[in-house]
C-alpha positions as CSV (number, residue, x, y, z in Angstrom):
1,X,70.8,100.3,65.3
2,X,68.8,103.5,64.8
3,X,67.6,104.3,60.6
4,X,70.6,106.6,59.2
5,X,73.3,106.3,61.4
6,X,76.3,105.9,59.9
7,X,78.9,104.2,62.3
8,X,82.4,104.9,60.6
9,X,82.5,108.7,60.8
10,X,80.6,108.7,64.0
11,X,83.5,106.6,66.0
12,X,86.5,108.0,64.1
13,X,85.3,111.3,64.5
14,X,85.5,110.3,68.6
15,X,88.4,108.4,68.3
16,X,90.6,112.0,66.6
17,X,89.0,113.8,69.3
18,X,89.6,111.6,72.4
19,X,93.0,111.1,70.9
20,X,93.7,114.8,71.1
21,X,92.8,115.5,74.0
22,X,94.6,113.0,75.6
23,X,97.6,114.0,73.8
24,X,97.1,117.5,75.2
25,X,96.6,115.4,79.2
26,X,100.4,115.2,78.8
27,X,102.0,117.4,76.4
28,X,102.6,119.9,79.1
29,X,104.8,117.3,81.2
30,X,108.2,118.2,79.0
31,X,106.8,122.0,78.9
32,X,107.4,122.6,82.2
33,X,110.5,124.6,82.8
34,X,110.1,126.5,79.5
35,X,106.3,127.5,81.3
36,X,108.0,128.3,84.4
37,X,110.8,130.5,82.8
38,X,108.2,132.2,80.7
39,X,105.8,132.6,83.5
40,X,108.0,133.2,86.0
41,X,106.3,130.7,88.2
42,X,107.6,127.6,90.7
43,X,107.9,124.5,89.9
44,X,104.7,123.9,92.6
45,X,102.6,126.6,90.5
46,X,103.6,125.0,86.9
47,X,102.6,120.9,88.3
48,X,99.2,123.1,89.1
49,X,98.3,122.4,84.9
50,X,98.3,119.0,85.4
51,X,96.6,118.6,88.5
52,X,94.1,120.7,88.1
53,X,93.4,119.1,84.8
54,X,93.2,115.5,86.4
55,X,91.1,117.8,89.0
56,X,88.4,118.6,86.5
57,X,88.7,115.5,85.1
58,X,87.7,113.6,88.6
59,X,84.9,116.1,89.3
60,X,83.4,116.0,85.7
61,X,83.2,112.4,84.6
62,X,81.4,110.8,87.5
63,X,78.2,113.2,86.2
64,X,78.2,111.8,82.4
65,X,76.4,109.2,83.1
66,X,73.9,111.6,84.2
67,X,74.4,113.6,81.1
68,X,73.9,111.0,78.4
69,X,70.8,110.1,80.0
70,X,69.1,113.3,80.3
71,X,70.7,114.9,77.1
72,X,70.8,113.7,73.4
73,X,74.5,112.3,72.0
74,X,74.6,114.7,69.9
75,X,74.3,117.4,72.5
76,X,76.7,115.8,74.4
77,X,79.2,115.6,71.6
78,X,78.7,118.9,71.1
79,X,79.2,120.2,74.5
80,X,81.9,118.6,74.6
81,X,84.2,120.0,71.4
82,X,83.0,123.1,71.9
83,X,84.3,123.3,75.6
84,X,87.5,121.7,74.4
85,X,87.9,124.3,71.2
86,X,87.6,127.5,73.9
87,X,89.8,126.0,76.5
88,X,92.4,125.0,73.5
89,X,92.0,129.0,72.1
90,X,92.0,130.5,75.5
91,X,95.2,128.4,76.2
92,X,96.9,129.2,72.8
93,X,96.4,132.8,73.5
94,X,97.2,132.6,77.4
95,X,98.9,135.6,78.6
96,X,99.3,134.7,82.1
97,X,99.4,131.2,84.4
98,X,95.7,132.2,85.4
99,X,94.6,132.1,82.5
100,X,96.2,128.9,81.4
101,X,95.2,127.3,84.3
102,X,91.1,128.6,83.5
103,X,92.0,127.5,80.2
104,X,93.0,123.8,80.8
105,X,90.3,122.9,83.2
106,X,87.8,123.9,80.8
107,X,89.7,121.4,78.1
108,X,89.2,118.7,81.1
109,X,86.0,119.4,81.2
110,X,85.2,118.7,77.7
111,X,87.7,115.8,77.7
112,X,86.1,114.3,80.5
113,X,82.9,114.2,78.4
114,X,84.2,112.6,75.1
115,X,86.1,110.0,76.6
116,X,82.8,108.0,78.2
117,X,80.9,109.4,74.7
118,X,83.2,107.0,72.8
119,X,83.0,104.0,74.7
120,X,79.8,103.9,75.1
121,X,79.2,105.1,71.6
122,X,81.1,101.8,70.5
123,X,79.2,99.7,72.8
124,X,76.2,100.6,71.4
125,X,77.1,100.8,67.3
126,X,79.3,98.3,66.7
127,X,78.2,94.6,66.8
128,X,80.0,92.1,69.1
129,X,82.2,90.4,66.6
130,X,83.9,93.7,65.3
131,X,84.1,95.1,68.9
132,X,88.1,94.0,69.9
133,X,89.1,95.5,66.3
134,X,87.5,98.8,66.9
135,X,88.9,99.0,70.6
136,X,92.3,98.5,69.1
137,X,91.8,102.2,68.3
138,X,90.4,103.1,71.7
139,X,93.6,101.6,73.0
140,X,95.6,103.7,70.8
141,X,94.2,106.5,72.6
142,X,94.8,105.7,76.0
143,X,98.4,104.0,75.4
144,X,99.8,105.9,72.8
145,X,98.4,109.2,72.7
146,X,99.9,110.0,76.1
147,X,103.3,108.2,75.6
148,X,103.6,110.8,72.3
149,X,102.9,113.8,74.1
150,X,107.0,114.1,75.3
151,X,107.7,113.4,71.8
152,X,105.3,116.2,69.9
153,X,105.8,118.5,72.7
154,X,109.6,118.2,72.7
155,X,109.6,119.1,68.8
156,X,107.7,122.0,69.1
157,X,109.6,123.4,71.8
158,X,112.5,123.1,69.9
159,X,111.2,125.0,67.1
160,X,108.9,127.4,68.9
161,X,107.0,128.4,71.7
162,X,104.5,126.5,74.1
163,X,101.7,128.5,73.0
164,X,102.3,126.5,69.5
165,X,101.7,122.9,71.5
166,X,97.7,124.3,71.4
167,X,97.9,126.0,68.1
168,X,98.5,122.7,66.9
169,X,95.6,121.2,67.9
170,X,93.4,123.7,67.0
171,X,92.7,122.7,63.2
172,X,92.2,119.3,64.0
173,X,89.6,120.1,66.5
174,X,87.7,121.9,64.4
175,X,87.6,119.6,61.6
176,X,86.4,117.0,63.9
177,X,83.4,119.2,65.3
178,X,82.7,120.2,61.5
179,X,82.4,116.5,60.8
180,X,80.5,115.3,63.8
181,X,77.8,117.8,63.3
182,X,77.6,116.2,59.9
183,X,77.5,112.8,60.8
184,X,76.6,112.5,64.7
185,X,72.6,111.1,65.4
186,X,70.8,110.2,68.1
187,X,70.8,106.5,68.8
188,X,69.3,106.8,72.8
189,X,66.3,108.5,73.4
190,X,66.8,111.2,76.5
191,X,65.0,110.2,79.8
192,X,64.0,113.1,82.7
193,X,66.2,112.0,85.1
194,X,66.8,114.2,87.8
195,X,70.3,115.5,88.9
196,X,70.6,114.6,92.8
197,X,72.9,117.8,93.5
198,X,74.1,116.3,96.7
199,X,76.1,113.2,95.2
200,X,77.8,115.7,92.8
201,X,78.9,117.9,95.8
202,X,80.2,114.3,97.7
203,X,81.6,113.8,94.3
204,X,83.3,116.7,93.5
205,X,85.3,117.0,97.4
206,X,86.0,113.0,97.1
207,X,87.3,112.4,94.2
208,X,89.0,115.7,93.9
209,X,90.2,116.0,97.5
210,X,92.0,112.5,96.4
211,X,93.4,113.7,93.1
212,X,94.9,116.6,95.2
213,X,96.2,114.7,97.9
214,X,98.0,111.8,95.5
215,X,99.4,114.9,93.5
216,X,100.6,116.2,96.9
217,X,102.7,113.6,97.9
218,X,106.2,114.5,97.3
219,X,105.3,117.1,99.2
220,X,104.3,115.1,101.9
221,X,107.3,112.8,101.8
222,X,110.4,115.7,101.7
223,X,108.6,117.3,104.5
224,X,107.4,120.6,102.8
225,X,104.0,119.9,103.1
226,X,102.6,117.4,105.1
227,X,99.2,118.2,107.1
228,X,96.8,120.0,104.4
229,X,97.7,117.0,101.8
230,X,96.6,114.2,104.7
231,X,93.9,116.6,105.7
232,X,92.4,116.5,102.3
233,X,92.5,112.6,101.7
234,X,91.1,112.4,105.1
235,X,88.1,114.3,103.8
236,X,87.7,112.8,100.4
237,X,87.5,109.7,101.8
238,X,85.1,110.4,103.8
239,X,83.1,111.8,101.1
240,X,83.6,109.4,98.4
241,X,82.2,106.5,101.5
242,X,79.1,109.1,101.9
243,X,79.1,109.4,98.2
244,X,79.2,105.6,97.7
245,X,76.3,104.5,100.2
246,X,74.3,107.3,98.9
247,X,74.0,105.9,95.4
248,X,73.5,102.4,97.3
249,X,70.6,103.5,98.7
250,X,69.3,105.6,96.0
251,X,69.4,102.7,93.8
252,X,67.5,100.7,96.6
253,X,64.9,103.4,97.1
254,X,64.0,103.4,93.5
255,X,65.7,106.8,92.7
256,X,68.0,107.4,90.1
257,X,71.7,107.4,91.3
258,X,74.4,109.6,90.0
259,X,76.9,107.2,89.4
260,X,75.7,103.6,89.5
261,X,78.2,101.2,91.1
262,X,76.1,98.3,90.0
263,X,79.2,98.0,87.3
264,X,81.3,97.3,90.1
265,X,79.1,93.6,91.2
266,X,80.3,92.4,87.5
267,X,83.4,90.2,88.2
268,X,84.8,90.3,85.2
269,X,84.6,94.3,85.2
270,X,86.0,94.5,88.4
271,X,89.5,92.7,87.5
272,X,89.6,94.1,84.7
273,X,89.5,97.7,85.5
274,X,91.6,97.1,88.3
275,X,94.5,95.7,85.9
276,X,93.7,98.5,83.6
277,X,94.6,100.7,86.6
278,X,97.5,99.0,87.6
279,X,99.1,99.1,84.1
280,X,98.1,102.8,83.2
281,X,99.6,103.6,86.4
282,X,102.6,102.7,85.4
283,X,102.4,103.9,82.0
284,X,101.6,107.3,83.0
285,X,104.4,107.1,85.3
286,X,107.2,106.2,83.0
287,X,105.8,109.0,81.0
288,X,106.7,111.4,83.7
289,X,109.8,109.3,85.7
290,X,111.5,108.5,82.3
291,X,112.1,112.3,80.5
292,X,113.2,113.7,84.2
293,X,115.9,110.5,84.2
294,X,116.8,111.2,80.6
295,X,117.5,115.2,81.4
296,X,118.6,114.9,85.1
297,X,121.0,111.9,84.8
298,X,121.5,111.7,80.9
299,X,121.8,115.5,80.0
300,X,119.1,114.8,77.3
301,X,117.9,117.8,75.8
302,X,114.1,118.0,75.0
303,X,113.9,117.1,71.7
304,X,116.0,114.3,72.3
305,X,114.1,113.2,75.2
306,X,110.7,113.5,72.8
307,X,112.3,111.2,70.2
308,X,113.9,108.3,72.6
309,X,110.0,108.3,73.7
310,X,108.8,108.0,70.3
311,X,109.5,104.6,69.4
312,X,107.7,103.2,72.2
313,X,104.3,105.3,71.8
314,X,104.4,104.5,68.5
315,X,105.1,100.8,68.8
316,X,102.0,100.7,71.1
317,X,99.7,102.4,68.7
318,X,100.6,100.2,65.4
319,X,100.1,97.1,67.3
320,X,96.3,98.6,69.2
321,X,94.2,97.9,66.4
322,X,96.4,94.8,65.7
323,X,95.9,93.3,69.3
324,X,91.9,94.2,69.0
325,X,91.4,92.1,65.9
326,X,93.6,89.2,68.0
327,X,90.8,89.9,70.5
328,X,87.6,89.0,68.9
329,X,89.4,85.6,67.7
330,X,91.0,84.6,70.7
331,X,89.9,86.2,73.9
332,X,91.1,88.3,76.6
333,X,93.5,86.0,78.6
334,X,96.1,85.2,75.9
335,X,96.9,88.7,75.2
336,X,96.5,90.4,78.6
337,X,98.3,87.9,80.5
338,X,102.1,88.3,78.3
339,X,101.4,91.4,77.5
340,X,100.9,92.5,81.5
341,X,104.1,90.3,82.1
342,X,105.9,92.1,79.5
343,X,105.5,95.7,81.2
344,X,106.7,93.9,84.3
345,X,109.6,92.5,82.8
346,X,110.5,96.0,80.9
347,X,110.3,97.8,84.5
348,X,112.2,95.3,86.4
349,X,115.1,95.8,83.5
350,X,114.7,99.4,83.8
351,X,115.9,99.3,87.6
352,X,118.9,97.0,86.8
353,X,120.1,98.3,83.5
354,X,119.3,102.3,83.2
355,X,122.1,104.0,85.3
356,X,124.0,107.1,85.0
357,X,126.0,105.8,81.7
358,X,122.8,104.4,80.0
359,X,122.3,104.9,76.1
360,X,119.4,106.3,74.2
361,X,119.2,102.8,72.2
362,X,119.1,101.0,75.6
363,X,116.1,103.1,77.3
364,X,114.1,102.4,73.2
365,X,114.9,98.6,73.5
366,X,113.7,98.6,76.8
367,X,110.6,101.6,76.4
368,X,109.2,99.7,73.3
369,X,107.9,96.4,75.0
370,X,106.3,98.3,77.4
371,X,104.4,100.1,74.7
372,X,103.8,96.7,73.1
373,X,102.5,95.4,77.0
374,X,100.5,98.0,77.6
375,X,98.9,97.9,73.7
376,X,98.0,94.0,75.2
377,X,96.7,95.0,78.0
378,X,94.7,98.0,77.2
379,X,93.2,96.9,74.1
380,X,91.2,93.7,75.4
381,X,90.6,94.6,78.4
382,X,89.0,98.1,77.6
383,X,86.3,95.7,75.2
384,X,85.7,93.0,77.9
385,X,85.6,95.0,81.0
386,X,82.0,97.5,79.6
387,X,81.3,94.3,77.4
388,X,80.8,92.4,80.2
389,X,77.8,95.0,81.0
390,X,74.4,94.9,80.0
391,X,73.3,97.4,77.9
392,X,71.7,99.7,80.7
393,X,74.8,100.0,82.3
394,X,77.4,101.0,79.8
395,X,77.6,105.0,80.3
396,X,77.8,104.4,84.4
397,X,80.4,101.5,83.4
398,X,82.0,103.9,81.4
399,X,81.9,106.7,83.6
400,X,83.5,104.7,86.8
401,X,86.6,103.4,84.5
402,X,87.2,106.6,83.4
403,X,87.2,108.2,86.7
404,X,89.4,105.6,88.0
405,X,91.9,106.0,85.3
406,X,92.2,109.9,86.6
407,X,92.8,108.4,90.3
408,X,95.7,105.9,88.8
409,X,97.3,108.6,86.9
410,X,97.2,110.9,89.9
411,X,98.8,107.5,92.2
412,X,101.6,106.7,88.8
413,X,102.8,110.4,88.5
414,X,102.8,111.0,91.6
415,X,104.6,108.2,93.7
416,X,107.1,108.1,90.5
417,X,107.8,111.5,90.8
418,X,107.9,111.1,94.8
419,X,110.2,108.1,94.7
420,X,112.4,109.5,92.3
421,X,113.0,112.6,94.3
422,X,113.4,110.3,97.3
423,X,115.5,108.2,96.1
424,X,118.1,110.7,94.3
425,X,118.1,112.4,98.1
426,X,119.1,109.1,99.5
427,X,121.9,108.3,96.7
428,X,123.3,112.1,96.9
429,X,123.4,111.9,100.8
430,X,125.4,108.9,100.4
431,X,127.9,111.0,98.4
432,X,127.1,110.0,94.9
433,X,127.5,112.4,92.0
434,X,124.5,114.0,90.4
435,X,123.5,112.4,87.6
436,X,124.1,109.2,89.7
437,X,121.9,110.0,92.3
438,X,118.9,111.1,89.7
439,X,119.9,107.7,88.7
440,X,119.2,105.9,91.5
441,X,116.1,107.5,92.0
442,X,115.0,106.4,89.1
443,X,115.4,102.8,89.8
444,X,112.8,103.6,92.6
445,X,110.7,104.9,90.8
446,X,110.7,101.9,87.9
447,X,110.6,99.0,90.6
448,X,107.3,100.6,92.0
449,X,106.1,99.9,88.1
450,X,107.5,96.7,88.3
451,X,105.6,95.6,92.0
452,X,102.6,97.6,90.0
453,X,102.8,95.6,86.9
454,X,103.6,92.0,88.3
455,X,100.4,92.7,90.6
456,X,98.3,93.0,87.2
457,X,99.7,89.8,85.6
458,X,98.8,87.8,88.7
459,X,94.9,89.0,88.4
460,X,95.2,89.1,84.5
461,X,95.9,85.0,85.2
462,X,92.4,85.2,86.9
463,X,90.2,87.0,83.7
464,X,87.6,84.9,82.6
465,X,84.6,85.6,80.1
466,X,83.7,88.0,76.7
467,X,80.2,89.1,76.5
468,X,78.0,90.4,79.2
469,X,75.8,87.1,78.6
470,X,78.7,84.9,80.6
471,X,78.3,87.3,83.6
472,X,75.0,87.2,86.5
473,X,72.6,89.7,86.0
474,X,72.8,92.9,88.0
């Protein structure tokens, strides 16, 4: 470890930070109507804030393992709150949609820099046996922090006005810059690498023609839109194959890739990203599905809605740091494997039991072991996945989870949203009442997090390893 850095305020400074911004990814999901009332916009326009933050998000991230090669961590750290603090102002004091929509891509941007900064920041610091514990608040981040954001946002907007959801997170920010400045060294030492401005362009139209076209699909499936959204996968994937072979053969040639997929050869990386996916997925679809059930078939209001969430974000972040200490004592596989079954299990009761009569105390029993699943599944597996990397590799490691987390949080919100919609159709064509149908669309919606879930606890069965020294070299 580098002379005079000091570890503690270094990662909690990141952990605040990446916890707020990921606590302002989904804050605006339960803000919706009161944006499109005040904005006088369409339901369309308003979904626009979170897709073009996921958007940003795609674009951004694949570059930052780039960026904390050629620039110092501090710089990067820097870059990074300060884009988040003007996109946060701008957004507070947003007159018009344009503007909040300028406004939250350029809080993507700097979210989609912090979020690789702290993982590979913990990598780096923190020795080996202390690693699982200090995940456990990594895993707060990603679990919790969005499963809160219905919950904060719901309170505020009972009390005030949306502009207040950023005002809120304005003091916080800037305590955490203040700090970082103090605290935040250098522990790499910049290289010259060069920035092959072709791979961002493939980049940028892959990733973010498939963020689009995921976002898109309820449009596709009620017939509203169907040929631009297929037109625009079509493309991505072709440019995120280009993209891929490009940084095959750079790598082969010698030359510096953009994003290097050598991450992607490590077994135990592989799985476990891929069960990360699965289950953020379907946490970040519940997040959505469950608070348009609650209002549509349960005439929740939103502060109710925000505090039925509330148990179960919490219940996730108590137990992260918990879970993480239970990982550096006994592995990956006796935590992720229950812990994957147990969201299965909570969204296969979720399409038998939550119906058009259901109680707030039955969607808590049932929305709290899914925090508690997900709190097993994220913690451990976001240590041993980039652990299982050697050193060289953990910012490009880093970089590809990230990026992939966007795509499955693009696929849970949108196929939720989709099946719900689909399925209410189906029930109300077959006569039933309203708040049956939304119902019934629902249970769609849950059973795709089910078929999602029970997928991840069949590879979680398969997870083998800890440290990067049980893996081949790449």
């Amino acid at each position: 470890m580098p002379a005079g850095v000091k570890v503690t305020p270094i990662i909690a400074v990141l952990v605040i930070s990446a916890f707020v911004m990921i606590l302002n990814e989904t804050m605006l999901a339960v803000a919706l109507p009161v944006l499109m009332a005040d904005l006088t916009i369409t339901a369309v326009t308003a979904q626009w804030l979170s897709t073009g933050f996921m958007l940003t998000m795609a674009v951004v991230i694949p570059t930052t393992g780039f960026l904390m090669k050629r620039l110092t961590t501090r710089s990067v750290f820097t870059t990074a709150m300060l884009l988040f603090l003007v996109g946060t102002l701008a957004a507070a004091a947003a007159p018009t949609f344009t503007v909040l929509l300028g406004a939250r891509v350029v809080q993507a941007a700097g979210t989609a820099m912090v979020l690789p900064l702290l993982m590979t920041t913990i990598l780096a610091l923190v020795p080996l046996r202390a690693r699982g514990l200090v995940m456990g608040l990594v895993g707060v981040v990603i679990s919790a922090a969005p499963a809160l954001g219905p919950s904060i946002s719901g309170f505020i907007l009972e009390h005030w006005s949306w502009h207040r959801l950023f005002v809120m997170m304005l003091p916080i920010i800037v305590v955490a810059l203040v700090i970082g400045l103090l605290f935040m060294r250098n522990y790499t030492d910049p290289e010259k690498v060069g920035l092959d401005v072709v791979s961002v362009v493939l980049s940028a139209i892959g990733f973010g023609g498939m963020i689009y076209a995921l976002a898109s699909i309820s449009a596709v499936v009620d017939g509203s839109n169907r040929v631009m959204p297929l037109i625009v996968l079509a493309v991505g994937a072709l440019s995120l194959t280009l993209f891929t072979f490009r940084q095959v053969r750079r790598r082969a040639r010698g030359q510096e890739p953009l994003l290097d997929l050598r991450p992607l050869k490590v077994r135990t990386f592989s799985v476990s990203v891929l069960v990360i996916l699965l289950s953020f997925a379907t946490m970040l679809g519940t997040v959505v599905a469950l608070p348009l059930y609650m209002t549509g078939a349960l005439g929740m209001s939103s502060f109710t809605v925000g505090l039925t969430m509330l148990p179960g974000a919490a219940a996730s972040g108590v137990l992260g740091p918990l879970v993480g200490a239970a990982y550096d004592r006994v592995g990956p596989r006796p935590l992720v494997v229950p812990g994957a079954a147990l969201m299965a299990l909570a969204c296969w009761l979720e399409v038998v039991l939550l119906d058009g009569d259901a109680t707030q105390g039955l969607i808590i029993a049932l929305n709290i072991p899914l925090g508690i699943g997900m709190a097993m599944v994220m913690t451990p597996l976001m240590a041993l996945s980039l652990g299982a990397l050697p050193r060289s590799l953990y910012g490009h490691g880093s970089a590809i989870l990230n990026t992939l987390q966007q795509l499955a949080a693009a696929l849970g919100t949108a196929v939720f949203i989709a099946l719900l919609t689909l399925g209410s159709a189906v029930a109300a064509a077959a006569g039933a009442s309203t708040g049956v149908a939304q119902a019934s669309g629902a249970g769609w919606a849950f059973a795709f997090g089910g078929v999602l879930t029970t997928a991840a606890t069949i590879l979680a069965v398969t997870l083998r390893g800890t440290a990067a020294e049980d893996e081949p070299a790449v």
